[in-house]
C-alpha positions as CSV (number, residue, x, y, z in Angstrom):
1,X,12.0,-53.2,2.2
2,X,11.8,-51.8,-1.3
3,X,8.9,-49.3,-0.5
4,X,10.6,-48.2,2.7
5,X,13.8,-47.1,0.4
6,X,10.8,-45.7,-1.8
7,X,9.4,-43.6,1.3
8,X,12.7,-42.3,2.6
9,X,14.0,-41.3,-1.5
10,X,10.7,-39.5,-1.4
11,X,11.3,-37.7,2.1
12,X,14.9,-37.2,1.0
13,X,14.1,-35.3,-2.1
14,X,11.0,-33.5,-0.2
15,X,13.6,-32.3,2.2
16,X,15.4,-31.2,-0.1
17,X,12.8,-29.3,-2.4
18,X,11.8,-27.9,1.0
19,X,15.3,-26.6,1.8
20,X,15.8,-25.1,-1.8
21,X,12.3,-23.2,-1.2
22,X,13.4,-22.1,2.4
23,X,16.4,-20.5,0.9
24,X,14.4,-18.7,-1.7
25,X,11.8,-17.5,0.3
26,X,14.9,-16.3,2.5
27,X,16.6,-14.5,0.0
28,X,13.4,-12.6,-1.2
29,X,12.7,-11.7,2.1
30,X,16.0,-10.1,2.9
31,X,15.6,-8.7,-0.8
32,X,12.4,-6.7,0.3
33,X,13.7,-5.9,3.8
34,X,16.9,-4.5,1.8
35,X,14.2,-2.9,-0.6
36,X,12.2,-1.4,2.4
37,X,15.3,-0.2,4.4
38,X,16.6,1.9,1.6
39,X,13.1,3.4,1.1
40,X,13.1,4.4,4.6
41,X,16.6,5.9,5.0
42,X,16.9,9.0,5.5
43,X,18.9,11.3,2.7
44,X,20.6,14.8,2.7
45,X,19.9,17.1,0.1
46,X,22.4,19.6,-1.2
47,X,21.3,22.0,0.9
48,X,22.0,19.6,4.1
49,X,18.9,19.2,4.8
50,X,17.8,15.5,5.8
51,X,14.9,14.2,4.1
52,X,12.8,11.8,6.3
53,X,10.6,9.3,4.0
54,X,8.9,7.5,6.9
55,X,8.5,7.9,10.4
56,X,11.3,4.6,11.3
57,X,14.1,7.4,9.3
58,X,12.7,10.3,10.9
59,X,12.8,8.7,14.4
60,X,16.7,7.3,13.8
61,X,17.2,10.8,13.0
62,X,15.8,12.1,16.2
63,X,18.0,9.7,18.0
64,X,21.2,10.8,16.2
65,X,20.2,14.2,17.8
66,X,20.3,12.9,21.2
67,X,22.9,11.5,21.3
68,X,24.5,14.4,19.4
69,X,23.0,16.6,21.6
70,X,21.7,18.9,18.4
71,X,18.1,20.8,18.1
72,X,15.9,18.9,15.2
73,X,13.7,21.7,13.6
74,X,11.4,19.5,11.3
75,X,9.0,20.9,9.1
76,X,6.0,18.5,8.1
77,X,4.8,19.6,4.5
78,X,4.0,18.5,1.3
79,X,5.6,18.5,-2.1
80,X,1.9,19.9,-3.9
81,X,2.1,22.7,-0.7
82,X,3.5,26.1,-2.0
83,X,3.8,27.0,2.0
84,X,5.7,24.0,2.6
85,X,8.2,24.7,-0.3
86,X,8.5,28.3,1.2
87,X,8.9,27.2,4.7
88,X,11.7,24.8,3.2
89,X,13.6,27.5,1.6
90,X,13.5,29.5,5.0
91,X,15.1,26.2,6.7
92,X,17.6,26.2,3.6
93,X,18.6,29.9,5.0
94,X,18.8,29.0,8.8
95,X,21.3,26.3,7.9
96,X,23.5,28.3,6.2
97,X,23.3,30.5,9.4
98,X,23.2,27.2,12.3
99,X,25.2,25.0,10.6
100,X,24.8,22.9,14.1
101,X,21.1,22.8,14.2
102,X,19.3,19.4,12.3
103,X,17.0,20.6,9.8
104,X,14.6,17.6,8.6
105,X,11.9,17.4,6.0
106,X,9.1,15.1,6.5
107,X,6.3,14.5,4.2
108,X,3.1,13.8,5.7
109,X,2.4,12.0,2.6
110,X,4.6,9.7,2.7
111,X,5.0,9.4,6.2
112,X,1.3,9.5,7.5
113,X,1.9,7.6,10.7
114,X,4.6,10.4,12.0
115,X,2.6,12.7,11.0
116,X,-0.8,11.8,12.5
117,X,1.2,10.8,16.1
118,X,3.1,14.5,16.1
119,X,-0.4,15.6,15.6
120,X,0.6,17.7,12.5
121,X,-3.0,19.1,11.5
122,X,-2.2,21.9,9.4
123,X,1.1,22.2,7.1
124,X,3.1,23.0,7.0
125,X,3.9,22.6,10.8
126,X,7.5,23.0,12.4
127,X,8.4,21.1,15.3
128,X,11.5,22.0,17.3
129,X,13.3,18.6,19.2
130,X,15.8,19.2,21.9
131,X,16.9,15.7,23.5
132,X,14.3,13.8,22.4
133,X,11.7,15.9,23.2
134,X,9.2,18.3,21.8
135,X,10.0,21.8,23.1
136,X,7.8,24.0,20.3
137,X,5.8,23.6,17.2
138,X,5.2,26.8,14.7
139,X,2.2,26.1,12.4
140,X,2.3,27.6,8.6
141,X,5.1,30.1,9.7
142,X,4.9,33.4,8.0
143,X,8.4,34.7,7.4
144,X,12.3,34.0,7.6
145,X,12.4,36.1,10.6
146,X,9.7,34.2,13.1
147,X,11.3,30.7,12.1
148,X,15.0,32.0,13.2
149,X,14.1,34.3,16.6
150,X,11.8,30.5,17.3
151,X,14.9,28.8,16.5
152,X,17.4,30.6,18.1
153,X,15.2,30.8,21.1
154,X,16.2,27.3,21.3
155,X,19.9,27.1,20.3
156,X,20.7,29.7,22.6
157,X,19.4,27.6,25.6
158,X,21.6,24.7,24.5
């Protein structure tokens, strides 16, 4: 009788080590989910341009233009590419000019997996979205003025 006190003290306590343990595995977890979350949100810069860190932010973005019914122009660069910071500081222009129109910035380094399943080859590479769906793509654009007539091309058909 003694030992099966013993035996259910012992399960008792283990039960209860177990359920401390359980709770702290639980908390991490939803620590690192919380961590990974906020590494993936998408930000706006001052210029209103969203900044995509991985391809789970970039494709909540393209939602929110669904059901927003905006064109997402998203250029796919690199911070170490001297294009891509001039093809950014054409997009900074056209949104001062289409305020409606989503202008996103992914980088294929940190968001590899986007990158590789839009096919993005060469950077940096703009892709125009209208309702969820790829309707033109402008590699290494060359000027301000190509970007916008592309662009408008596609606001106008809105």
């Amino acid at each position: 009788r003694a030992e099966e006190r013993e035996r259910e003290r012992e399960r008792e306590s283990l039960s209860k080590q177990n359920a401390v343990l359980l709770a702290i595995s639980t908390r991490r977890e939803r620590e690192r989910a919380s961590e990974r979350a906020s590494m993936s949100t998408s930000s706006i810069d001052e210029n209103k341009i969203i900044h995509s860190p991985s391809g789970n932010s970039w494709i909540a973005t393209i939602e929110e233009s669904i059901l927003a019914h905006q064109l997402v122009v998203t250029m796919f660069g690199a911070s170490w590419s001297e294009h891509s910071k001039a093809v950014y500081d054409m997009m900074v222009q056209q949104k001062k000019l289409l305020p409606d129109v989503m202008f996103c910035k992914v980088d294929v380094d940190e968001a590899k997996e986007i990158a590789l399943e839009m096919g993005v080859r060469i950077i940096p590479t703009v892709v125009f979205i209208q309702e969820g769906k790829e309707v033109g793509r402008i590699k290494r654009p060359s000027n301000l003025e190509l970007l916008l007539q592309k662009t408008m091309s596609f606001v106008q058909v809105q």
